[in-house]
N, C-alpha and C positions, 0 to 999 in steps of 0.2 A: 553295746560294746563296753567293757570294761575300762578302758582307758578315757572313756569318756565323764566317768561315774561324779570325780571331781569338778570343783568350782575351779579350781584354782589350773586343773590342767586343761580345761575348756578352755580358757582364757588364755591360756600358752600356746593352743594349737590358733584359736582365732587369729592370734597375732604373729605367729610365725606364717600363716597364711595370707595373713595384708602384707607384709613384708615379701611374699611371692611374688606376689600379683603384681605390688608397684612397680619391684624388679624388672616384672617379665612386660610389661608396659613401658619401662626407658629404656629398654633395649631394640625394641620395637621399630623396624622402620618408618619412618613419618611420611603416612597415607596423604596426598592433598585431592579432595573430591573435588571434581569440575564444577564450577556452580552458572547458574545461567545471569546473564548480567539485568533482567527482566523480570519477575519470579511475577505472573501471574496467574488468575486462574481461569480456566476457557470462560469464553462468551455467553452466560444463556438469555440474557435478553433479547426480546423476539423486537422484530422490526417496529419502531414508531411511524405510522404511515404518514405518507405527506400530507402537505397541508392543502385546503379547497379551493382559499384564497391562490386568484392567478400573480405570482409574483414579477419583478421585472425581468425582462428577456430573458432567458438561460445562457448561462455561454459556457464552451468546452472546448479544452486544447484537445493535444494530441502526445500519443506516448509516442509517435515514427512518423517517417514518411512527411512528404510534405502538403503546402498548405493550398487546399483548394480555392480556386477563384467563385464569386459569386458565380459565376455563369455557365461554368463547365463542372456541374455536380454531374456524378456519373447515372447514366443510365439504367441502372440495374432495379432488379426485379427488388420492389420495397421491401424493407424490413416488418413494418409498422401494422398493427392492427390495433388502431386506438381505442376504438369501442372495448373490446376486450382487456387491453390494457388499464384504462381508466377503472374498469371495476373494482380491479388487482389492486390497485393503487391507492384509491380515495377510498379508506376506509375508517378516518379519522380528519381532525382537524387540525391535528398536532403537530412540531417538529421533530426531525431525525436529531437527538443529543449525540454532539461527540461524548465517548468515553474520555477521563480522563487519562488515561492512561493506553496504550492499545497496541499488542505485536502481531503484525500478521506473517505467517512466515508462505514462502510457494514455490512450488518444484518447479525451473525450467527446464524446457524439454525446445530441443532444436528441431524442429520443423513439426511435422503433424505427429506427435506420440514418437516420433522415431528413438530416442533415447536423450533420459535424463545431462542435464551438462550444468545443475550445482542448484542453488537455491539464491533465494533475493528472499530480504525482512525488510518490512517496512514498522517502524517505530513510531509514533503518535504521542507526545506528551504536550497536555494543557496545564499550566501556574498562573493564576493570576489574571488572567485574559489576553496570555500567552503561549503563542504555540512552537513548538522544534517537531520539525517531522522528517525522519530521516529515509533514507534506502540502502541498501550495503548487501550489492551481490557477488557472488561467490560463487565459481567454479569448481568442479570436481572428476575424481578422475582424467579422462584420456585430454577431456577440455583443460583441464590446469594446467597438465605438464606443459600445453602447445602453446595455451593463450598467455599462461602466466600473469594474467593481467588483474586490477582490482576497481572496482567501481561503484559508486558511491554520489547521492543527488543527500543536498539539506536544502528544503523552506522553512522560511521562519517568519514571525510576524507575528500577526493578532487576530483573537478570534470574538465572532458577537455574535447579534441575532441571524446576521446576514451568512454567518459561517464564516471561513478564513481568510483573511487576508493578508497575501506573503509580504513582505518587505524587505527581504534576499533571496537570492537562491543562487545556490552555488552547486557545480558541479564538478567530480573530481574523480582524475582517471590514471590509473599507472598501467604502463603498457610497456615491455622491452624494456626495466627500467627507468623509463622514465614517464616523468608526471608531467600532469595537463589538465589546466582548468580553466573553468569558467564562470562567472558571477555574473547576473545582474541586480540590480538595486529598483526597487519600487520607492522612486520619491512622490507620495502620493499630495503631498502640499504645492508642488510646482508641477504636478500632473504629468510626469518624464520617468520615462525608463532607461535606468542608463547602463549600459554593459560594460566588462571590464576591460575589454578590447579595442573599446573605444566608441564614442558615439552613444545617439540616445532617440529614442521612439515617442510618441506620444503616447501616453498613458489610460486605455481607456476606465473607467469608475470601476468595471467586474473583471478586470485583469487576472490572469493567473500564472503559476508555472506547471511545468510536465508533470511536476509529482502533487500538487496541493490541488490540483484539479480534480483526481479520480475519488479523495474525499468531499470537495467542494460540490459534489453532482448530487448529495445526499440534500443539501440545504438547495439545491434547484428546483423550480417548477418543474414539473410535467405534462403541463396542460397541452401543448402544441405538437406535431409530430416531429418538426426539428429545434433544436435549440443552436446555438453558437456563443463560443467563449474565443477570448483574446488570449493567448496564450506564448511566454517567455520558454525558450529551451537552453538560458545564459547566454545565448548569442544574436537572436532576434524576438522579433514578436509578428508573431503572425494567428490570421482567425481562419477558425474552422467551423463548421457545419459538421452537426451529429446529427442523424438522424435514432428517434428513439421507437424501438422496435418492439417485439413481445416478448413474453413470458416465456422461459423455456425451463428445461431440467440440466442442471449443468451436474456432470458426473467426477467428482474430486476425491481424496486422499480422505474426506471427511465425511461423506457419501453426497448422493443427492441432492444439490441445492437448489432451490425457485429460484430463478434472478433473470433480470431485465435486461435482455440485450441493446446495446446502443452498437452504430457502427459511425465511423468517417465517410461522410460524402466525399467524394474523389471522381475526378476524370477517371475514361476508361486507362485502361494499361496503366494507373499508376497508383505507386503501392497509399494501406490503408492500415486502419488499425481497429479493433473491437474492443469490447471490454460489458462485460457481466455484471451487474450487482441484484448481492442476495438481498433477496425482499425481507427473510425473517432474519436477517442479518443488520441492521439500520442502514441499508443499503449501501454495504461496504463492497468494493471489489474483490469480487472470488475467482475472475476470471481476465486476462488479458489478452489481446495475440498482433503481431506485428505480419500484417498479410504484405507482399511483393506483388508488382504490376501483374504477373501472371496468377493471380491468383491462388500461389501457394502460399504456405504459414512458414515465415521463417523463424519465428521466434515463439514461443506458447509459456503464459506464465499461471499455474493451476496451485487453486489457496490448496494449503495443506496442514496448516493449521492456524486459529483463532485465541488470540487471549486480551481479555480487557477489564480493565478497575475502573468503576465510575467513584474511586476516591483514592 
């Protein structure tokens, strides 16, 4: 093109073109992108197997339901095939590392698959040889408009060879309105659990809460068919008996997972709880579910997605 032929009118057209462009840039409505308050990148490290050495007793709360007496574990058809399980299991000598960093996010779904009712993320941050581990579930659709409600568990504490150790937990609930919580405090140098409602328990050494347990079972033995943990839900403490099952294929948003069934020993007719960990996962919870006396699923909570920084 001929109008281009000049030095002098190239330079006239360049600049009356930056001069468009800012233009058509401040006039511009100001875009804000959503950003995620997490920015990690999924998981590919494969599970550290447990370790061979037998460690001291296991102990495991519970995500519902209540607490079994020694002597009325329920009768049902076992979980457990230890032979087979131990193969799976002992395939190293090593421990399960927390990441430092770790989101899990999981679709709940109200009774067996029947349909979705929002999501729960669970948060994992290590500093220092300190840990904050949150929960913050969330309702959606038909369940929001009705439930309207918000909910919400933090342990906090310290972490070492042994894995975690909470030294709060607090729980926090809006419903109609209005809010409602609950805290207990691990004073582990006067060996007392004290709650905020008043009152205090004794404190056993492997104590835990509802939410610092389901990653605390990564740093547990597995050498025994049942384990038991002491376990805080803000307003009491009470022990539970898990019994540790096999190996299954668990089918999620993410596909396919290995993971190790464990269930709640429980009297007959009364309710229990499950819970999954993927083997090539560092034995993280991909699977939860909150069963009722009769034997249906009231509650099902399925990973759907993984992300973690080990810096």
């Amino acid at each position: 093109m001929t109008v281009f032929r000049t030095t002098a009118r190239r330079i006239s057209f360049a600049v009356i073109l930056s001069v468009l462009i800012h233009a058509a840039i401040f006039w511009l409505p100001n875009i804000q992108l959503s950003r995620e308050k997490l920015q990690l990148p999924p998981l590919t490290v494969k599970l550290q197997p447990l370790p061979k050495t037998v460690a001291q007793p296991a102990v495991i709360p519970e995500v519902v339901g209540r607490a079994s007496k020694p002597d009325d574990s329920a009768s049902e058809k076992p979980l457990s095939n230890t032979a087979e399980t131990m193969k799976e299991m002992e395939k190293s000598a090593e421990n399960h590392l927390f990441p430092k960093h770790l989101l899990l996010s999981y679709d709940v779904y109200k009774g067996e698959d029947i349909f979705r009712t929002g999501e729960i993320r669970h948060q994992l941050d290590i500093h220092n040889d300190r840990y904050t581990l949150k929960a913050i579930k969330q309702t959606t659709g038909l369940s929001s408009l009705q439930d309207g409600d918000q909910f919400s568990q933090t342990s906090q504490g310290s972490v070492g060879e042994q894995g975690l150790r909470p030294e709060t937990f607090m729980v926090e609930k809006v419903a109609n309105g209005r809010k409602q919580s609950l805290k207990s405090v691990f004073d582990w140098a006067a060996q007392k659990l004290r709650f905020s409602k008043g009152g205090d328990a004794a404190l056993p050494a492997d104590a835990q809460d509802i939410l610092s347990f389901m990653y605390q079972l990564s740093q547990l033995s597995m050498q025994s068919e049942i384990i038991q943990l002491f376990i805080s839900d803000g307003a009491h403490l009470e022990k539970y008996q898990i019994e540790i099952g096999r190996t299954e294929d668990v089918a999620t948003p993410m596909g396919i997972l290995r993971a190790l069934h464990l269930r709640k020993m429980h009297p007959q007719n009364e309710p229990y709880f499950e819970i999954w960990l993927a083997l090539e996962y560092r034995l993280l919870p991909v699977k939860f579910q909150q069963v009722d006396g009769s034997g249906e699923v009231n509650e099902k909570f399925v990973i759907s997605d993984i992300r973690a920084a080990d810096e």
